[in-house]
N, C-alpha and C positions, 0 to 999 in steps of 0.2 A: 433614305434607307442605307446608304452609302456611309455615310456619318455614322449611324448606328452599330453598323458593322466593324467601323473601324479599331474598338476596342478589344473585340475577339481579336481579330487580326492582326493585330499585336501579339496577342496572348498567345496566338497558334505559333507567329514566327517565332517568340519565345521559348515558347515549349516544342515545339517540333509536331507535327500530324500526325508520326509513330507512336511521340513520347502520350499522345493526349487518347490515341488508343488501345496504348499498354497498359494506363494508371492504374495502380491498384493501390485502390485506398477506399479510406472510407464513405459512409454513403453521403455526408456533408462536407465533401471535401470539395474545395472552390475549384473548376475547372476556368475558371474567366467571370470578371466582372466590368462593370461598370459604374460610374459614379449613380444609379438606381438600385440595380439586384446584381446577385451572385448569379453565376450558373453553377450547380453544385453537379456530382456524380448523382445524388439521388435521381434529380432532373434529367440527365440523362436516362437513369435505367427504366423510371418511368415510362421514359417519353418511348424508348424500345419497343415496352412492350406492344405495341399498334404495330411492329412491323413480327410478319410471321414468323414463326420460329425457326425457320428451317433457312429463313436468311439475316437470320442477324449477325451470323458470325462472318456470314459474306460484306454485311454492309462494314461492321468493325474493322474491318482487313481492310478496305478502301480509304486512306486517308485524306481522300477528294470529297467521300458521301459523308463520309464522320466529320469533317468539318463543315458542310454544307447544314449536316441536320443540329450541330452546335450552334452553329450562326443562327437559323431558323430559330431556337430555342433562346437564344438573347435577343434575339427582338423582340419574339413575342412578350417572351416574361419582360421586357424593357418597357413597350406599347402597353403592357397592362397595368403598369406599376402609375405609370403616365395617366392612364384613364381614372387611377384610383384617387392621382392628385388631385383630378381633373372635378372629380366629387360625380364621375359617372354612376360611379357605383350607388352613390345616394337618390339617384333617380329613381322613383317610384318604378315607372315602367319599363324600364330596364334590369331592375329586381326579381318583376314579373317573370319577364324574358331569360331571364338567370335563372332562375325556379323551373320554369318550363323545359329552357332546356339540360337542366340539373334530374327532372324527372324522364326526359326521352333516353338519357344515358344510362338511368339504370333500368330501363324495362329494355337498353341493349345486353345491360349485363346479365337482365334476368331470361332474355330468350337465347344468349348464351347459354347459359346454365339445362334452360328445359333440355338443347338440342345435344350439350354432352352427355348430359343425364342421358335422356336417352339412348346415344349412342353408348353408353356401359349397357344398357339395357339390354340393346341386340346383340354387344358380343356375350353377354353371358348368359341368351339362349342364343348363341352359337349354333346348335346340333339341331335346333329345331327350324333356326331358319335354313339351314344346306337343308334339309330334307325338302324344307321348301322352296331352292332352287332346283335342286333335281327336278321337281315339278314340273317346276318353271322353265326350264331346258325342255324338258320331255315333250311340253305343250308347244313352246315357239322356237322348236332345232332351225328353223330357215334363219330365223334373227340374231344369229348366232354363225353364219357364212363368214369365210375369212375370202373376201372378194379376190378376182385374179389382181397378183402382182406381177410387176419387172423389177430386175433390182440392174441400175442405169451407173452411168460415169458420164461426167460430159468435161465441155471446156467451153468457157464462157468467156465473149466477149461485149464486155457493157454498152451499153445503148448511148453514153457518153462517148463513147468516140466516135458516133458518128456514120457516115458514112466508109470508114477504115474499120469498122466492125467486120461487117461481110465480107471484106475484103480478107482479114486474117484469119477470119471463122473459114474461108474457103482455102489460102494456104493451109490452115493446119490438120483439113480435114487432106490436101494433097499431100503431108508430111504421113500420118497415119498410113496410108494405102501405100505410102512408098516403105514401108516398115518401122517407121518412129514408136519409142514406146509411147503409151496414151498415160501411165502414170506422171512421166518424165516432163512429158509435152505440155502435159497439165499444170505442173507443177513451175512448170517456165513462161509459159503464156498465158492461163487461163484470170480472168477477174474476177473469180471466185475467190476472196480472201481466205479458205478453207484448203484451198488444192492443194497447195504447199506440205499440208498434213495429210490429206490424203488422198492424192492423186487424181483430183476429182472426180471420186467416187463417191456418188447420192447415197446408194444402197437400197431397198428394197421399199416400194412407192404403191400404193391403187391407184386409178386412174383419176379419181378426186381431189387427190393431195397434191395434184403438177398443177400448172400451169395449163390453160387445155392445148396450144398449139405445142409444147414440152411432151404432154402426156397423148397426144396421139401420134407424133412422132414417133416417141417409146414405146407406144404398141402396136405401131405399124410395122416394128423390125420382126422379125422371123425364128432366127436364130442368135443364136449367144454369140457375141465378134463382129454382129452387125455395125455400120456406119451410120449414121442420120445424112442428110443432107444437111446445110447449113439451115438451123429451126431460128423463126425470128419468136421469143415471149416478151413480155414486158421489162424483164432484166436486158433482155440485149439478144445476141447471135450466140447459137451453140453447136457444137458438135456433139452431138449422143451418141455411146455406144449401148447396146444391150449387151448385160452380161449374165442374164438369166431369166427364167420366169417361172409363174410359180402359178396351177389353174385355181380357180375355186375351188375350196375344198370346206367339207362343213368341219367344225371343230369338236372334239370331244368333250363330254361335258367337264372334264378335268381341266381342260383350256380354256375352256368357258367360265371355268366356277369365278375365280374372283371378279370377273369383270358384275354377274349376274348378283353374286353376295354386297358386293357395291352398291350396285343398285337396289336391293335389298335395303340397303342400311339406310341409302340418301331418303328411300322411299317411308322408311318406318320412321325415322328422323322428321319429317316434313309433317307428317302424319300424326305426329304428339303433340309437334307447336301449332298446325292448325286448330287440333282440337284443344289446346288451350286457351288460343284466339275466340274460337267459336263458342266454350264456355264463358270465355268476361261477355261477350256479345248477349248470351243468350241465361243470363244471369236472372233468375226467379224474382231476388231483390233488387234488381235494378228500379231507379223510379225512373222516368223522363219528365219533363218539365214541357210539353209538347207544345203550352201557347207562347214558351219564351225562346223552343228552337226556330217557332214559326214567325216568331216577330226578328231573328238574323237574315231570313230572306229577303234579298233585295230585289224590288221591284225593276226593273228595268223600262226604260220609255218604250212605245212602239216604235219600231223606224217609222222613218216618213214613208209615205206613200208615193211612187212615182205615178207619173202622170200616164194615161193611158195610153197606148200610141194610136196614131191615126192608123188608120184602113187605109191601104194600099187598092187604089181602081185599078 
């Protein structure tokens, strides 16, 4: 695989991992070949589109992943140029298996389709479904509680050091009480790779999203300024402060709406593809062939029989 590689890798030191994610050219323009196939731009933009939209311009920017997922793409297409020499492709049952799975791809592409369709569907009755979250609020207000928060800062030391965890979780909690600031502190001590930006400060937490010896720490404090003692979680020792809290409170249905119209949509969404599932299923013309599904059943041996055990006098 190494070998195969090595032609791109060439072409990347070549070309530069900036220059090969700035190209702008056309869609048959050669990105890297080898003595089998090209890798063109088309084949990349293709190959994009399987990663969501919302990060492709994250992955383009990486010239670590954008050459990873070129490389990936001259193998493959190298491996299959290989199989075609190979006269796999002339296999009867492998043809099959290429058919087969030529037909599961577009019945992904076609339950793609129902589940956007759909979703135009619900936003453009829009106004009929918010009446029917109101509802839907009006009926389940408890389900809709914004549970009690704290909003917490700590300073963390890793479970990697050790035994010298505890030991500086407990200096730094004697620096704080002696006046230290807890941004600063944090910011110099803590192994929270985050602190640095911002002073290790969590921000605003329910009792489910910590860690539970973290989170009952943090709601065992009282007051805003509070100190923790030194808490041990699975990341290591910390120093907690509270620096607020916030009781349950129900939300209004305005605060509610999008979470509830979401749900909404996932729900009316689910709702069209099953019952297009359940029409091929329950399809008037369908015929079945019921003595040739019955002859794929395989019989199976009985197990053996163990021996009976003896009676205990």
């Amino acid at each position: 695989m190494h070998r195969t590689l090595s032609a791109f890798a060439i072409a990347a030191l070549l070309l530069g991992a900036d220059c090969i994610a700035q190209v702008a050219g056309t869609p048959d323009e050669v990105l890297a070949e080898n003595a089998l196939v090209k890798l063109t731009r088309s084949d990349y933009e293709t190959d994009l589109l399987r990663v969501p939209p919302d990060m492709r311009n994250e992955l383009a920017a990486s010239p670590k992943r954008l050459t990873m997922m070129l490389n990936t793409l001259l193998i493959d297409k190298t491996l299959a140029q290989e199989a075609r020499n190979a006269g796999l492709d002339r296999d009867p049952e492998i043809a099959r298996r290429l058919a087969l799975e030529t037909e599961r791809f577009y019945a992904q592409l076609m339950l793609g389709k129902i589940e956007r369709d759909a979703a135009a569907e619900f936003d453009a009755k829009y106004q009929e479904f918010l009446a029917k979250a109101r509802e839907t609020y009006a009926l389940n207000k408890s389900q809709y509680m914004v549970p009690e928060q704290v909003d917490v800062s700590h300073i963390l030391f890793a479970a990697k050091r050790g035994d010298a965890a505890l030991e500086l979780a407990k200096q730094a909690r004697a620096k704080l009480l002696a006046g230290a600031d807890f941004a600063e502190l944090a910011s110099q001590m803590s192994d929270d790779p985050t602190a640095k930006q911002n002073g290790g400060h969590v921000g605003w937490l329910a009792a489910g999203k910590m860690d539970p010896a973290f989170s009952k720490a943090a709601f065992d404090m009282k007051s805003a300024g509070d100190l923790s003692e030194p808490v041990r979680s699975r990341l290591g020792w910390h120093i907690i402060r509270l620096d607020g809290r916030r009781p349950a409170h129900e939300q209004t249905f305005e605060q509610a709406q999008k979470q509830i119209m979401n749900e909404l949509k996932q729900r009316y969404i689910q709702d069209v593809r099953q019952a297009k599932l359940e029409a091929i299923n329950k399809d008037p013309n369908m015929k079945v062939n019921q003595a040739a599904v019955d002859a794929l059943v395989v019989k199976l041996p009985d197990p053996p029989q163990l021996p009976p055990r003896p009676a205990i006098n």
